[in-house]
N, CA, C and O of each residue as an XYZ file, in Angstrom:
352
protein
N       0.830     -1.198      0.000
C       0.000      0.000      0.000
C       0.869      1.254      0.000
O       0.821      2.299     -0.649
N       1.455      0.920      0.686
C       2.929      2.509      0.668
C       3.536      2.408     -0.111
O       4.452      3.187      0.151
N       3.791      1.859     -1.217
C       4.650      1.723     -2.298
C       3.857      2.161     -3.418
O       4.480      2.725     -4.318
N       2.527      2.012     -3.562
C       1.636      2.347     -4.766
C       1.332      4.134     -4.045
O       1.203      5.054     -4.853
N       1.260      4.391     -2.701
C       1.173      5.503     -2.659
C       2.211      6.630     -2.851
O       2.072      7.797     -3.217
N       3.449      5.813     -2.438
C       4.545      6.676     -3.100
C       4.826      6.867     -4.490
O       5.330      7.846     -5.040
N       4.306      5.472     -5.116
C       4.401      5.933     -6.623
C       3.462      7.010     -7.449
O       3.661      7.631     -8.493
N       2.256      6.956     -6.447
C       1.279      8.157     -6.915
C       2.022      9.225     -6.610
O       2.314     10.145     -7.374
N       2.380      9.078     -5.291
C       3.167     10.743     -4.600
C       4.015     11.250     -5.952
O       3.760     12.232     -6.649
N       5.207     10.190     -6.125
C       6.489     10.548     -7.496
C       6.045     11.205     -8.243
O       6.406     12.378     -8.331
N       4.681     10.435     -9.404
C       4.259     10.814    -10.620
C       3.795     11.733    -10.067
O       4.902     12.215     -9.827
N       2.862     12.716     -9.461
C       2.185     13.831     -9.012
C       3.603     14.801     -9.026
O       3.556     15.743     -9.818
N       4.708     14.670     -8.315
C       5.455     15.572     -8.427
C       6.230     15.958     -9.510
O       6.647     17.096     -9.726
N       6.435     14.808    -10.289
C       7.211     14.737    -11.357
C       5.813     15.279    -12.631
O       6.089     15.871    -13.675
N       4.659     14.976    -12.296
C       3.935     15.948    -13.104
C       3.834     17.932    -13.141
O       3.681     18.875    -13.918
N       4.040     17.619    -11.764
C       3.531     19.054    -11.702
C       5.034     19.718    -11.639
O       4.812     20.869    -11.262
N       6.501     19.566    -11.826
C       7.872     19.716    -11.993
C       7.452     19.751    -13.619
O       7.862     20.816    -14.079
N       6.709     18.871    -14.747
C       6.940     19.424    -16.085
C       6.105     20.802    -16.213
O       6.299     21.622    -17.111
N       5.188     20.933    -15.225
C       3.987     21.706    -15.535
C       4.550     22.917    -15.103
O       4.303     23.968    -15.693
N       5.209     22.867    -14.226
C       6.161     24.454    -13.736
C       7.279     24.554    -14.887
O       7.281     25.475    -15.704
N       7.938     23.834    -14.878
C       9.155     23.742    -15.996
C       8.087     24.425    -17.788
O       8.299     25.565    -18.200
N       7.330     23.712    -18.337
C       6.517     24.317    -19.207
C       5.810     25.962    -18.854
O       5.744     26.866    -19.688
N       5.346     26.046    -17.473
C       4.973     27.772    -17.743
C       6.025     28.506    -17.355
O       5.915     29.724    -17.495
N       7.382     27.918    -16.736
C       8.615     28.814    -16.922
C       9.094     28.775    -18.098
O       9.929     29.680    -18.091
N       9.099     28.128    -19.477
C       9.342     28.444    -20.384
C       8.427     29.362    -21.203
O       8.829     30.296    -21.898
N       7.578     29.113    -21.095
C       6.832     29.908    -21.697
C       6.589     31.467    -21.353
O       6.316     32.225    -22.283
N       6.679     31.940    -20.085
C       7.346     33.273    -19.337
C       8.458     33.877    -20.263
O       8.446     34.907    -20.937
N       9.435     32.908    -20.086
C      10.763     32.968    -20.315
C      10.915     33.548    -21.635
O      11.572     34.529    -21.982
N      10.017     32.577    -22.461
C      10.199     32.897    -24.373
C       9.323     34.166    -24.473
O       9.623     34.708    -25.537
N       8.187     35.014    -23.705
C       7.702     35.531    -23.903
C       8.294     37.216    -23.533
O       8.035     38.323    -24.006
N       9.319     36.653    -22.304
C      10.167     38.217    -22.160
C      11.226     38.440    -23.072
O      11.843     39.478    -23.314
N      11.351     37.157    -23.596
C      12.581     37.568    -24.468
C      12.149     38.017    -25.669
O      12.908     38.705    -26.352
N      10.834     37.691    -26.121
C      10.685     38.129    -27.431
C      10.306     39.752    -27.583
O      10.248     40.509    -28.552
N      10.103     39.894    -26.313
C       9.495     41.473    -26.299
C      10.483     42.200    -26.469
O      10.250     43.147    -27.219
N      11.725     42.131    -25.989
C      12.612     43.237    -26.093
C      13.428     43.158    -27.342
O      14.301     43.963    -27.666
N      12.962     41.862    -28.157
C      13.600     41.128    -29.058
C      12.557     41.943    -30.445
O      13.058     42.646    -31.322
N      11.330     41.678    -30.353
C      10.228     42.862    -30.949
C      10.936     43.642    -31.611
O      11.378     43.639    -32.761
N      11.034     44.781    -30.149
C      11.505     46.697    -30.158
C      12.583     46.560    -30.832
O      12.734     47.037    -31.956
N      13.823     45.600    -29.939
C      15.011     46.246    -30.739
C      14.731     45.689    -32.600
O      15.244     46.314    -33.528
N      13.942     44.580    -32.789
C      13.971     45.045    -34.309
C      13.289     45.871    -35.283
O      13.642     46.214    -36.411
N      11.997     46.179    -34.467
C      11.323     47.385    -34.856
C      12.104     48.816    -35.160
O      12.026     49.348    -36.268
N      12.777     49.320    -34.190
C      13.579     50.037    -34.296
C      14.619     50.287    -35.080
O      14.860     51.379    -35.596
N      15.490     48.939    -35.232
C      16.865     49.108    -36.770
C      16.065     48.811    -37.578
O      16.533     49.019    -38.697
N      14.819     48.322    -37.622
C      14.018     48.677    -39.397
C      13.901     49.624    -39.677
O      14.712     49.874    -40.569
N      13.114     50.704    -39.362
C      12.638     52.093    -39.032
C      13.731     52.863    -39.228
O      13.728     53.740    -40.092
N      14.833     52.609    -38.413
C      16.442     53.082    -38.645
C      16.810     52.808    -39.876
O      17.112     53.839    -40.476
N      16.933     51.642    -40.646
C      17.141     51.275    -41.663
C      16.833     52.129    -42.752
O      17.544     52.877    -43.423
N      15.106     51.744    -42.801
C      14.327     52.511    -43.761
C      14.688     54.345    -44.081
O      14.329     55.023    -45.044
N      15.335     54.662    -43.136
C      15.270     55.865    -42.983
C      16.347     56.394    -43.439
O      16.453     57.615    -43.322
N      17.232     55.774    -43.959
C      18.817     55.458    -44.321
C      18.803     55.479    -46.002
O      18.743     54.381    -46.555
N      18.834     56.176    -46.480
C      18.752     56.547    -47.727
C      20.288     56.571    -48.704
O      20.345     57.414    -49.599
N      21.202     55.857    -48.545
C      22.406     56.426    -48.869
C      22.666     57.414    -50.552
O      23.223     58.463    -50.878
N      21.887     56.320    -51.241
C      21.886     56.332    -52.827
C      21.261     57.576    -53.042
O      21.338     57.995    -54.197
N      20.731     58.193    -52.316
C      19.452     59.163    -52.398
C      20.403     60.485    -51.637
O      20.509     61.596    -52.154
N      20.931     60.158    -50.548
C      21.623     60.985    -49.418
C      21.069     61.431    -48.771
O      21.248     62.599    -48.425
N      19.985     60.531    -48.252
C      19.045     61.123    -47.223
C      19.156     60.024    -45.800
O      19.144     58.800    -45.669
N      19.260     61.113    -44.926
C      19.894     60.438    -43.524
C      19.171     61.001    -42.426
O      18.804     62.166    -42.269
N      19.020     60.000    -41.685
C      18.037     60.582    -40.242
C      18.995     61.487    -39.596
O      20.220     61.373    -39.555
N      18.543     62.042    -39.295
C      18.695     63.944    -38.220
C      19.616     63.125    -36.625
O      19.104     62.239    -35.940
N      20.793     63.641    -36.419
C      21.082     62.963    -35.817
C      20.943     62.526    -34.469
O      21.407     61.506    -33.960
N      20.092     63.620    -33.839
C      18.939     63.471    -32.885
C      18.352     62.080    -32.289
O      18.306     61.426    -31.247
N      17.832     62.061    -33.971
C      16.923     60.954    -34.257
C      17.693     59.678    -34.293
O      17.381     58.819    -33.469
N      18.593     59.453    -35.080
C      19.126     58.727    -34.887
C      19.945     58.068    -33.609
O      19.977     56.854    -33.413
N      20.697     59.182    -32.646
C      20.639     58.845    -31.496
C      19.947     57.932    -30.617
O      20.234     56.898    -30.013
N      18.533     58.967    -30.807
C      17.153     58.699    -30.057
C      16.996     56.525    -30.320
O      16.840     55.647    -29.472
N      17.114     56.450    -31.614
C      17.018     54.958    -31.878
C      17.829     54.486    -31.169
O      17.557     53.992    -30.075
N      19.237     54.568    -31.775
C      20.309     53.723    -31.195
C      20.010     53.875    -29.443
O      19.776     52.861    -28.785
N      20.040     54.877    -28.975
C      19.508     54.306    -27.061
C      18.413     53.433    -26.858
O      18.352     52.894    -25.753
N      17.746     53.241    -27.491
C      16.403     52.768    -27.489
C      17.157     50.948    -27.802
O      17.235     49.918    -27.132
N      17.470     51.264    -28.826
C      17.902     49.664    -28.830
C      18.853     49.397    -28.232
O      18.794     48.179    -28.058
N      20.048     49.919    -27.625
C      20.933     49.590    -26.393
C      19.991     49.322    -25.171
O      20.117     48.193    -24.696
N      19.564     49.702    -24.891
C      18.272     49.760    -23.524
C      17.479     48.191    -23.815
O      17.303     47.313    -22.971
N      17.167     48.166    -24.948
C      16.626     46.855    -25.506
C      18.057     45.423    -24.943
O      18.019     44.743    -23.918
N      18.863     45.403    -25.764
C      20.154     44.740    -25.730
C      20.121     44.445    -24.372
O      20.092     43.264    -24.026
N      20.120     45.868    -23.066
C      20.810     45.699    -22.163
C      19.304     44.803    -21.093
O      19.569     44.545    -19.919
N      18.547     44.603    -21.382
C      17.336     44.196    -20.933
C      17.044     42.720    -21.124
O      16.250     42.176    -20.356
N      17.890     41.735    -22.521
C      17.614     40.993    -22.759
C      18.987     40.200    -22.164
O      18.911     38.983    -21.996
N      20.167     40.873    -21.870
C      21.352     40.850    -21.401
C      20.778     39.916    -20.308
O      20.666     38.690    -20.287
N      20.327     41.227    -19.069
C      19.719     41.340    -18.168
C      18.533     39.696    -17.947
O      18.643     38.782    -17.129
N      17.927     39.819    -18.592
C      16.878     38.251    -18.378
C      17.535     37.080    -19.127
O      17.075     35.954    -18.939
N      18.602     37.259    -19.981
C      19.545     35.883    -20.045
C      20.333     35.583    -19.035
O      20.378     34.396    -18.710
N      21.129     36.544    -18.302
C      22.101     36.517    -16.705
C      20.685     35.752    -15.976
O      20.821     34.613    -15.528
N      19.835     36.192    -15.923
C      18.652     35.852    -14.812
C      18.543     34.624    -15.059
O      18.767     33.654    -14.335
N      18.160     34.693    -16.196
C      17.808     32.876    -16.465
C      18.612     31.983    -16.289
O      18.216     30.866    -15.956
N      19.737     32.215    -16.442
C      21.228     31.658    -16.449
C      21.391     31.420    -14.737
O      21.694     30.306    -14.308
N      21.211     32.318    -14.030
C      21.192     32.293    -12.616
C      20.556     31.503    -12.091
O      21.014     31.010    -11.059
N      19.397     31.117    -12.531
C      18.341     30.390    -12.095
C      18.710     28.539    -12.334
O      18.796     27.585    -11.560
N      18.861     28.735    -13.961
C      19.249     27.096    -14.060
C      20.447     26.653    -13.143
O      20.817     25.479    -13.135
């Protein structure tokens, strides 16, 4: 009788260990894609805006303004790979 109940006990834990392990991945893939998003939203937009053949070039303001925006991005995804990394 204690042996079939420990084997229920195991599988119960070892179920609910994939079931945490599955919504920590899924957390996981979902912060990374966000900052993963912006920063490519941003060097498109940057891109597009990049005219060489033409000689038309974003204001350098503006261009600034991007490039922090996607360092901030970089340093965020930095940031939740160390984390994750910490964790495993």
């Amino acid at each position: 009788s204690l042996d079939v109940t420990d084997q229920v006990s195991s599988r119960k834990k070892i179920e609910e260990a994939v079931q945490a392990r599955e919504e920590f991945l899924s957390i996981v893939s979902h912060e990374l894609k966000t900052p993963i998003t912006s920063l490519k939203m941003h060097l498109q937009l940057t891109r597009r805006a990049i005219k060489p053949d033409q000689g038309i070039y974003p204001p350098p303001d503006k261009l600034a303004k991007a490039l922090n925006i996607s360092s901030i991005q970089v340093d965020r995804l930095t940031t939740l790979i160390e984390d994750m990394l910490d964790l495993s």
